[in-house]
C-alpha positions in Angstrom: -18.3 -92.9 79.6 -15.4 -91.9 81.5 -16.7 -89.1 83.6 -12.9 -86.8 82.9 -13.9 -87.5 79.1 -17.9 -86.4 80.3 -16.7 -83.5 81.7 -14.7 -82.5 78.7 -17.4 -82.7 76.1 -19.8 -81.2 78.2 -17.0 -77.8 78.0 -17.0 -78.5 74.3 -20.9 -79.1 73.8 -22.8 -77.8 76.3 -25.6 -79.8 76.6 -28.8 -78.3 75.4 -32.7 -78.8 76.0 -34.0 -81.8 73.6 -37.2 -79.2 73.1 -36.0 -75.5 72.9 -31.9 -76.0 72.8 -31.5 -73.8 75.7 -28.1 -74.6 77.7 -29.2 -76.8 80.6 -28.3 -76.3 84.0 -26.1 -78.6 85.8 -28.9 -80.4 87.6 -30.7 -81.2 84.2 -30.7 -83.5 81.8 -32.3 -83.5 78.6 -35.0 -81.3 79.3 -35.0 -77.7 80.8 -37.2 -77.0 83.9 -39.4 -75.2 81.7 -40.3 -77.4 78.9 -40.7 -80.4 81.6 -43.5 -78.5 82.9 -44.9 -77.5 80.0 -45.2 -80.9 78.2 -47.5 -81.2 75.5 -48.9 -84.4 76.7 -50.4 -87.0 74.5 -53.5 -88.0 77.4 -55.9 -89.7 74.8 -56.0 -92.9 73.6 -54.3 -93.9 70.1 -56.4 -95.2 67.5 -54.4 -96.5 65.0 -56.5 -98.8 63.1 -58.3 -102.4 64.1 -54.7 -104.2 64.1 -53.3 -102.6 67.6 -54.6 -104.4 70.5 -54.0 -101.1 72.3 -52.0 -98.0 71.6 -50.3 -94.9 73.2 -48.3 -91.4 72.4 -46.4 -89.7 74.8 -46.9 -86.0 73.2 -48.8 -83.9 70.8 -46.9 -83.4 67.8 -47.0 -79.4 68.0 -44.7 -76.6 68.5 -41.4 -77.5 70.0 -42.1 -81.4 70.0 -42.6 -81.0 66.2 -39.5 -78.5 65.9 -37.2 -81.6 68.2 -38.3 -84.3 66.3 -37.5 -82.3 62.9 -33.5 -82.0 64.1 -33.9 -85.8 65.5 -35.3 -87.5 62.0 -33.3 -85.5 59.9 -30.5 -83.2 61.7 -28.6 -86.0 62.6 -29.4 -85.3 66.3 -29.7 -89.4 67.5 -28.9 -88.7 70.4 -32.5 -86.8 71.2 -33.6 -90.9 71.7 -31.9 -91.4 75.1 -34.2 -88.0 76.3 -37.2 -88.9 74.8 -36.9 -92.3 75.6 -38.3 -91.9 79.5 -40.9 -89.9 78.4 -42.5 -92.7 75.8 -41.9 -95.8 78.5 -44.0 -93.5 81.0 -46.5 -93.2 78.6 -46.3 -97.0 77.6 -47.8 -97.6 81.4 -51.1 -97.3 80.2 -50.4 -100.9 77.9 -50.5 -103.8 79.1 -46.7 -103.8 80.0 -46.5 -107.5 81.3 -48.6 -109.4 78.5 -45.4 -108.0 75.8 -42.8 -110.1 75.4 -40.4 -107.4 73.3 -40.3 -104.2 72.2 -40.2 -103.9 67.8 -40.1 -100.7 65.6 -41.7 -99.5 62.3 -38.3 -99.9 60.3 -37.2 -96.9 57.4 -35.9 -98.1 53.7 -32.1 -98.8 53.4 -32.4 -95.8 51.1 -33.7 -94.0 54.2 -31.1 -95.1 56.6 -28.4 -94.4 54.3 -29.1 -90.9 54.0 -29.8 -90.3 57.7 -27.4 -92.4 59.2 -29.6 -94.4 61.1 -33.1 -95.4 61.8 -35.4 -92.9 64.1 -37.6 -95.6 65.3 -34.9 -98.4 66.1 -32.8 -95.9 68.0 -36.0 -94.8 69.7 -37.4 -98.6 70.4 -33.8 -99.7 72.2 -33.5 -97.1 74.4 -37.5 -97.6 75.3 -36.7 -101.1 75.6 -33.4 -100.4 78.6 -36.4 -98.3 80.1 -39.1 -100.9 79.9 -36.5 -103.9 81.0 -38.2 -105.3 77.4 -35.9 -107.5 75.1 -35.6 -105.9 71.5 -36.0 -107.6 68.4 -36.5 -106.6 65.1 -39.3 -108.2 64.0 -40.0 -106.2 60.0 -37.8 -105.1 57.1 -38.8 -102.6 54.3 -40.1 -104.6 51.5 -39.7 -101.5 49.6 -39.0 -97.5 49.2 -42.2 -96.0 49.1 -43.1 -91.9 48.9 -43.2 -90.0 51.7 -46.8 -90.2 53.5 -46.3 -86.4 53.6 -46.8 -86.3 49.8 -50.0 -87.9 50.1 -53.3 -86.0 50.1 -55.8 -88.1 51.0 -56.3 -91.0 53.5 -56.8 -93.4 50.9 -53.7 -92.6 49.4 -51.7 -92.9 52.4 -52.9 -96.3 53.5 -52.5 -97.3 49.5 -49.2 -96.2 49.6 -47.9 -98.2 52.7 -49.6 -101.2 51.8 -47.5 -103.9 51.6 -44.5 -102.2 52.1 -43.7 -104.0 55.5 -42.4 -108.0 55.4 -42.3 -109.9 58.5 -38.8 -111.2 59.4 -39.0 -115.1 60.2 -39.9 -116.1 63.7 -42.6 -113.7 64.6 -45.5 -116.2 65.7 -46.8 -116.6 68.5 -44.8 -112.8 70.0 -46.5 -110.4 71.7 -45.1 -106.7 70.8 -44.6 -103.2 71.6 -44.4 -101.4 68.0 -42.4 -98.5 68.6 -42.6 -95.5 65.7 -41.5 -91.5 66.2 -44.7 -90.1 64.5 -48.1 -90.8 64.0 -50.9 -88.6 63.2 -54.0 -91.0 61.9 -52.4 -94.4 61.7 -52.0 -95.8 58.2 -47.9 -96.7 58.2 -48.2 -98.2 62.2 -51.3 -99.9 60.8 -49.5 -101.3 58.0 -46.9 -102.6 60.2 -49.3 -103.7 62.7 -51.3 -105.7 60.0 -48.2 -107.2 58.8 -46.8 -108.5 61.8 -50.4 -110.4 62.6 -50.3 -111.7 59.3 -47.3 -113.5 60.2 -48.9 -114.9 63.5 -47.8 -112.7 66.1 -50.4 -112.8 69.0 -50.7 -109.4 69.4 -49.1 -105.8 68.5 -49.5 -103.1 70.5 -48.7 -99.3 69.5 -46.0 -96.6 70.6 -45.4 -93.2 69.3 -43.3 -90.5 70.9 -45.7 -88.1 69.3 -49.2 -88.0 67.5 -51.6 -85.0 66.3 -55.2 -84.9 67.0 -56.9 -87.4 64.8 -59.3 -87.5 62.7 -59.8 -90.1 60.1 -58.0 -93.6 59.2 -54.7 -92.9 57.2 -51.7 -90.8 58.4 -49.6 -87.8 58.0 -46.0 -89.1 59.5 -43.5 -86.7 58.2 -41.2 -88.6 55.5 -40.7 -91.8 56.9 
């Protein structure tokens, strides 16, 4: 961008923290001193399911995390992907970086991107992938619109009601890929996706999330996906 034009909507929207929206100062960018020093990190592994050949989150979906990815998924705040972006490709070290050949994401439902305007995990997954030097390439479309996992009370009904909702797009055998999402708490959607891609003949999947809770059983709690 031109930097006159920068300058201009900087006046006009201040730039604010991804985390806690305070005003940052000029020497800052997308997070305030504060919250970068008071990350929530994500330090343990991911445990997804059986289908990830390895998985990592970046942060512990609590607090402000939860409160930023909130505005991002549904406050039409895409931009938040270009700040949390660094933060998910540092975490992404701990994979086997150089064994992926590109970097995929856990699509939404047209009906989904329609009303948000665009879709959380592919804006996340190309900006990882500029980070990562990583080729993207979408690799799964939404075979259909299912209920949010948030509706679902039990384990088994989450992983029953992502089941088969993931197709593999053609050309998929033989990759090796980095399967981005925004949320994760116990696994069952990136597991679906995961199991999917597999099916098709990829060689391996590895998983992604900006953010994750504490887990404690096979199934998830992603917040509308």
């Amino acid at each position: 961008m031109i930097a006159p034009v920068r300058r201009l909507l900087d006046l006009l929207y201040p730039p604010k923290c991804i985390l806690c929206r305070r005003l940052l100062g000029r020497d800052e960018a997308d997070l305030c001193g504060p919250c970068r020093l008071a990350l929530p990190v994500f330090d343990e592994q991911l445990h997804p399911g059986p289908y990830c050949s390895g998985a990592v989150a970046a942060l512990r979906y609590e607090g402000a995390v939860r409160e930023s990815l909130l505005r991002y998924k549904f406050g039409g705040l895409s931009q938040y992907a270009a700040g949390y972006a660094p933060l998910l490709a540092a975490a992404c070290a701990r994979l086997p970086l150089a064994e992926i050949d590109a970097v995929t994401w856990v699509p939404v439902s047209r009906r989904r991107r329609w009303s948000r305007g665009y879709d959380q995990a592919q804006l996340l997954a190309r900006a990882v992938a500029r980070q990562l030097d990583k080729p993207l390439r979408a690799t799964l479309r939404k075979a259909r619109h299912n209920r949010p996992q948030s509706a679902q009370e039990t384990a088994e009904a989450r992983r029953a009601n992502v089941l088969g909702a993931y197709r593999a797009l053609p050309g998929v055998a033989g990759g090796r890929y980095l399967l981005v999402d925004d949320i994760v708490t116990t696994g069952a959607t990136l597991s679906e996706a995961a199991r999917t891609l597999l099916t098709a003949g990829a060689a391996a999947v590895y998983g992604a999330a900006l953010a994750a809770r504490e887990q404690r059983a096979a199934g998830e709690l992603t917040e509308n996906r």
